[in-house]
N, C-alpha and C positions, 0 to 999 in steps of 0.2 A: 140585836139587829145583826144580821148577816152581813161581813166581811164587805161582799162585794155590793154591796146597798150603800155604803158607808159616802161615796160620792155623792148622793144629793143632800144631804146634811152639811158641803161645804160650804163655806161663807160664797166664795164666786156662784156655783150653782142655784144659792137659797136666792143672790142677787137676781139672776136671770129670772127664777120664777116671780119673785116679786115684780121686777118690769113686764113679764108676760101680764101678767093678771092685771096692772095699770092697763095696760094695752087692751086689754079684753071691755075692761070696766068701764072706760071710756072710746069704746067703739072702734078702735084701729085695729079693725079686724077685717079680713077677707073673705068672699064665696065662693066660690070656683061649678060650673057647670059640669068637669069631671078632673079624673087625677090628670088628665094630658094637658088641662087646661091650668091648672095648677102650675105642674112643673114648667110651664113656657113661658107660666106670671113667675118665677124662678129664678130661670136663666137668662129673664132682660131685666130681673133686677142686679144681676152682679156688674 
């Protein structure tokens, strides 16, 4: 495995993809009409 790949094989990372993929599995997931519509569902969620 190349050096710089070596981050997703970390235990925090492997975390995040496992909660993505729950999220997926069980439907808390979003669509967006285009990328503008996206980034604005974005920045009123922070």
């Amino acid at each position: 495995m190349p050096e710089e790949d070596a981050w997703f094989y970390t235990p925090g990372w492997q975390e995040k993809l496992a909660k993505a993929k729950d999220d997926v599995a069980e439907g808390r997931t979003r669509t967006f009409e285009s990328m503008d519509d996206m980034f604005a569902d974005l920045e009123t969620e922070r």
